[in-house]
N, C-alpha and C positions, 0 to 999 in steps of 0.2 A: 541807405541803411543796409549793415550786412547781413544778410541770411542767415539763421542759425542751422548748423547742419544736423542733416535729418538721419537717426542712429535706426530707425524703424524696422531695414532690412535684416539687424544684426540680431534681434532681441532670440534669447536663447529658446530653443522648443522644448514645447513644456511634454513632459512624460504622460503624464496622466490626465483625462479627464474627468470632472467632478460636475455634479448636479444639486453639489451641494449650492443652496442659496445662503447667501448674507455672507460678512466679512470673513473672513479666510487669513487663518497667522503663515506667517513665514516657516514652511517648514527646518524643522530642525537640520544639523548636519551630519549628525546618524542617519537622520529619513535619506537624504539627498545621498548617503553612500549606498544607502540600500536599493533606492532606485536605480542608481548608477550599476551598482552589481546584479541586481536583478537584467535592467538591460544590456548587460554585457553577455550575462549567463544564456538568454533567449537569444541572444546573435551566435555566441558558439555551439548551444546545444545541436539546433538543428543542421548546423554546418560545421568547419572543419575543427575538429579537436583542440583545445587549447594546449599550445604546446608549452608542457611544466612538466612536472612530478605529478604521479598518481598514484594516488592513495585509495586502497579499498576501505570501506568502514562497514563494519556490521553493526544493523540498531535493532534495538527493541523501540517499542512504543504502544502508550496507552492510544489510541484511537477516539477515545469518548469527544474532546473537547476540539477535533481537528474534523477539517471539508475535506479530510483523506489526504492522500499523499502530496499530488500535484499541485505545484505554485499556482496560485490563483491572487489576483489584486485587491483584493477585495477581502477575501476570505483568510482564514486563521488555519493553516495547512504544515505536516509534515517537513516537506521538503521547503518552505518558506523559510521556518525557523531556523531551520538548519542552512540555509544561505544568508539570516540574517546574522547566527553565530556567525559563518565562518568572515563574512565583512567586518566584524569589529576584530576578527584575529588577524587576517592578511592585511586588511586596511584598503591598499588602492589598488591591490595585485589583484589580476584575472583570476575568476574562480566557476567552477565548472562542476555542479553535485547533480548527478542523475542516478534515479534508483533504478534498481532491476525490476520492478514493476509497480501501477499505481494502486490504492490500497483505496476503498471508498469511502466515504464519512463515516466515522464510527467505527472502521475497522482497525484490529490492532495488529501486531507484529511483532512475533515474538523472537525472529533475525530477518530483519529487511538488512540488504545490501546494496550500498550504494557506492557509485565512484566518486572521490575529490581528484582534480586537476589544479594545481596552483603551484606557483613558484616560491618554495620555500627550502630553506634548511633544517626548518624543525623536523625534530624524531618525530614517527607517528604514537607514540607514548605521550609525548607532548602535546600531539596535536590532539590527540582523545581528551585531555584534561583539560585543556584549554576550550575545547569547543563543548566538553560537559558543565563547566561552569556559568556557561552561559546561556544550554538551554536551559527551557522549561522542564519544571519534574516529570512530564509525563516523554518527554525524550530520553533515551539515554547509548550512547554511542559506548557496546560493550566491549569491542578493539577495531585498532588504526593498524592495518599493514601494507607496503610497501608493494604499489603494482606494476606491474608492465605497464611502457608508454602506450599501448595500444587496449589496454584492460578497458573494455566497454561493460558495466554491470547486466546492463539490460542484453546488449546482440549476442553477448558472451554465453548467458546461462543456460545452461541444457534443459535443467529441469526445474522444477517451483512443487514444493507442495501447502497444501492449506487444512488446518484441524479448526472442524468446526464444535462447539461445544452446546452440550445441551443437560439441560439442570433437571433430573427426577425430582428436586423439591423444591419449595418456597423457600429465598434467601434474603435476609434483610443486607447483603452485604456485597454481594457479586452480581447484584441485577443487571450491571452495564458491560460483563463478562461473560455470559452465559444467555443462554433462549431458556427460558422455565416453560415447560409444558406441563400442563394438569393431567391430560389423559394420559392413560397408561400405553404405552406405543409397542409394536407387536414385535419386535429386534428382530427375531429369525428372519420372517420376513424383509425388513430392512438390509437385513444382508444377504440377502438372497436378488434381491433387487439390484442391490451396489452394484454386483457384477456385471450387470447390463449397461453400465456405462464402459467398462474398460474396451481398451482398442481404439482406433482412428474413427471419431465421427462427426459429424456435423452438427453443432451445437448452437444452429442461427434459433432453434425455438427456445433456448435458455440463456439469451444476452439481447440485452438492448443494444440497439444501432451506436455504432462508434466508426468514425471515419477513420481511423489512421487504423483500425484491421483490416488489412485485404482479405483474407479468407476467416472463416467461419470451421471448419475445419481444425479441431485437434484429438492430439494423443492424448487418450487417459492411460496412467499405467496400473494404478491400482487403485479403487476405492474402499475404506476398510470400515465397519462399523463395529464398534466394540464398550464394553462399559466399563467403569471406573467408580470403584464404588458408586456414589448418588449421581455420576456423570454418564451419559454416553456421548462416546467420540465417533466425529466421522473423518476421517482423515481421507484426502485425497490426493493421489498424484499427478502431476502431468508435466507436455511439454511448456505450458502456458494456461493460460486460463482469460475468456472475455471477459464485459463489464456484466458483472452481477451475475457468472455463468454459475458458481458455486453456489452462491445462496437459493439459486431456483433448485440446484439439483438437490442441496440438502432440503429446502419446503418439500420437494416435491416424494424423497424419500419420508418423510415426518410424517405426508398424507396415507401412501404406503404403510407408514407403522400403523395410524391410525385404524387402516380398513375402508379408508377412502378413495382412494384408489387402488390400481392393482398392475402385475408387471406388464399389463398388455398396453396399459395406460401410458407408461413409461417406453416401451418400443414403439408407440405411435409418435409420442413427443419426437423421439428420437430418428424418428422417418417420414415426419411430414412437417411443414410449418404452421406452428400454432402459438400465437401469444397465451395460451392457458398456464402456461408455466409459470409465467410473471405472477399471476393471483397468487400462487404457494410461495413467493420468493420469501426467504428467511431472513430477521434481523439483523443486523451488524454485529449487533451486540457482541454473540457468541461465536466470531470470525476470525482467524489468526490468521495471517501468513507465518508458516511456520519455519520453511525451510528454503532455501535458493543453493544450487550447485552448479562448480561449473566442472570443463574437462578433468580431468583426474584427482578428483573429491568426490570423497565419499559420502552416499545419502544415507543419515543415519534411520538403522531401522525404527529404536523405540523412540515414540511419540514422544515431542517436547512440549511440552505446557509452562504457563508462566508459574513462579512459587507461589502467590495469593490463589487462585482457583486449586492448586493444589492441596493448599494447607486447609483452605473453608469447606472442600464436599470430603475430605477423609470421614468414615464411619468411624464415630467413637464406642 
């Protein structure tokens, strides 16, 4: 009798593993693009540029309902959606979206910049409307323009700034925008503090451990504390920023306003290592990335806020 031949060797490798128990449907043919783009995207990211067109995109984005910027398999992210749009746009063509930097759960962004790499002829007018229609509401991609083949968002940008937002009052309507503080906090102080961040410093006591930083070490260029009607803003500049570097330094100023700590508190953080900072780290909530520039663009000076936190704290 003849052998039936054995196909064992060929069977296709599977992308993902699951824990899930009991029967399991056939994924869809959406899924299977997405996976397929997805592992195209993680082979080119970290290696050599996909060679296409590149497209700069500027996005806003709500934060509330996202595990922050970075693709994650699991989780419901930023930069996921945005590569599941642009697979039903391009279809089977290589595609390559990296932001200029990652944004953490909860955090929003009021102009994240990212690059597209993809082989198309669409106008980038086109490609903003077409990839608007298919995100989610809390995405929205404010313009598509046309980049150098070499335009990297992230190695490219010189500078990044973040306005952190904080509510003098109870709001039934921006809670997941804003940090609400009850006490009255001491501002002068606070900005008298600020200033002791700016310059080159070592900021390993105000970031959690992340491997793909080699140094700890950055520029602050300005940090500003100011109010707005029932708001005060903290706005800060730099070359970069670690994970969760901003939110400890805003707690850590808020303690400052409070009278609970003081600026000697904050020159020690700042010259010795201490996990104390992380206890003050500040919400998400009230976190924008607000601004990303690169060589010869201009940082705009007055602070950009989203229209809803504008329109809800105005004094009537």
């Amino acid at each position: 009798m003849q052998k039936k031949q054995s196909f064992s060797n060929s069977k296709p490798k599977k992308h993902f593993n699951s824990n899930f128990k009991g029967k399991k449907s056939a994924p869809s043919e959406l899924t299977k693009k997405i996976i397929k783009a997805y592992d195209r995207h993680e082979k080119f990211s970290g290696q050599t540029r996909v060679s296409s067109n590149r497209y700069k995109l500027y996005i806003e984005y709500d934060g509330t309902r996202f595990s922050g910027w970075q693709q994650q398999q699991n989780s419901k992210t930023v930069q996921g959606a945005l590569i599941k749009a642009a697979t039903e746009v391009f279809k089977d063509e290589k595609i390559e979206i990296y932001g200029s930097g990652r944004t953490d759960a909860g955090v929003h962004a009021i102009c994240q910049v990212a690059h597209l790499a993809v082989n198309t002829m669409l106008a980038p007018e086109i490609i903003r409307l077409k990839l608007n229609d298919l995100l989610p509401h809390d995405i929205n991609i404010l313009e598509v323009e046309k980049a150098s083949p070499q335009f990297h968002a992230r190695h490219d940008a010189v500078g990044r700034s973040y306005v952190y937002v904080i509510s003098k009052r109870r709001t039934a309507f921006g809670k997941q925008f804003v940090w609400w503080i009850k006490d009255r906090l001491n501002i002068e102080k606070m900005k008298m503090a600020a200033k002791l961040f700016e310059g080159k410093q070592d900021y390993i006591s105000f970031a959690d451990k992340d491997m793909e930083e080699k140094s700890t070490l950055v520029v602050i260029d300005e940090v500003d504390v100011s109010e707005k009607d029932d708001l005060i803003l903290i706005r800060i500049r730099g070359s970069h920023f670690l994970w969760k570097m901003v939110r400890r330094m805003v707690g850590v100023l808020v303690e400052i306003g409070r009278e609970k700590l003081s600026d000697k508190d904050l020159l020690f953080f700042l010259t010795n290592y201490t996990n104390e900072p992380a206890v003050f780290t500040a919400p998400p909530s009230g976190l924008y990335l607000e601004q990303v520039w690169y060589k010869e663009e201009n940082y705009l000076k007055e602070i950009q806020l989203p229209i809803n936190i504008v329109n809800r704290f105005k004094r009537r």
